[in-house]
C-alpha angles and dihedrals in degrees: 000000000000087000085057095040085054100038091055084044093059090044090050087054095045085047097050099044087052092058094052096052082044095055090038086054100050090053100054085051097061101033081059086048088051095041081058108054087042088064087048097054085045083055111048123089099241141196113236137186118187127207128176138167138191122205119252098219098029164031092272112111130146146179130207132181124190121212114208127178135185080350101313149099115258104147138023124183113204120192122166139141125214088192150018100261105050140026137199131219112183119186110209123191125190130196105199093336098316135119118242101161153344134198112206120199110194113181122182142162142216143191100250083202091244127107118227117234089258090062095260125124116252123239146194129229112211122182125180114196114193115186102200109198110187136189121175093001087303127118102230101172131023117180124185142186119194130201149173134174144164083228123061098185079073099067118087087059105042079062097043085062106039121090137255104243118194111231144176111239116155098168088058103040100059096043092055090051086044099064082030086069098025086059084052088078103031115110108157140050078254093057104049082045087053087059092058112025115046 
């Protein structure tokens, strides 16, 4: 009895150690597949059409250009601030109307409490880059690379060596794939309001 128990243990393991390399692999599949059509959409000489707004009472604004190319939607590039000390772009790309995958930028900046020797108050850069890779509507990879920094001239390095991390971020990942479908329909400076200011 001890010899079956262990036996069906053994095949349960192999199973489901199969299942695991099966599942890596389609993923890596399809996130090749993605990074091609992504090189695709970066190559092609597009059509594209810009709309933006600012709020008239407050901090909200946002901009928003459509890509089109041979009639449809392939790109969309979403910037907006909800305040006055951070900002959003989103980069969204499309294959026949659907969404394959999306790379966020939020920057974003903060009084550290110190005072710098010339009198001014010290602050802090921070930047959060999310890399949304999608199949079938569902979010099947999000990599993400986190920084902050005094000194913001540093920035662009200090991103150009972290790491892309893979995360789980569910809260993140849905709203990005919500406004990724919600821009699909926005064709006017109202619209893109409309998305923002209720």
């Amino acid at each position: 009895m001890r010899n079956t128990i262990t036996i069906f243990a053994a095949v349960a393991f192999a199973f489901s150690a199969f299942a695991t390399n099966a599942q890596a692999d389609w993923v890596e599949d399809a996130i090749k597949d993605i990074r091609v059509k992504y090189s695709q959409i970066e190559g092609w000489k597009k059509q594209k059409k810009s709309y933006e707004f600012e709020a008239d009472d407050g901090p909200e604004s946002a901009s928003m250009t459509r890509y089109t190319y041979n009639g449809q939607v392939v790109q969309i590039d979403l910037g907006y601030s909800l305040g006055d000390h951070g900002a959003v772009n989103i980069s969204y790309y499309y294959h026949n109307g659907q969404l394959f995958f999306a790379f966020r930028s939020a920057g974003s900046w903060s009084f550290t409490g110190k005072q710098l020797p010339n009198g001014e108050s010290e602050t802090m850069d921070s930047v959060t880059e999310d890399r949304l890779y999608f199949k079938d509507n569902q979010v099947i990879r999000l990599l993400r690379k986190d920084v902050d920094t005094k000194n913001p001239d540093d920035l662009g390095k200090i991103l150009a060596k972290a790491q892309n991390l893979t995360v789980e971020d569910p809260g993140l990942a849905g709203d990005v794939q919500q406004k990724g479908f919600q821009v699909l329909n926005v064709k006017s400076s109202a619209g893109l309001r409309s998305l923002f200011i209720q």
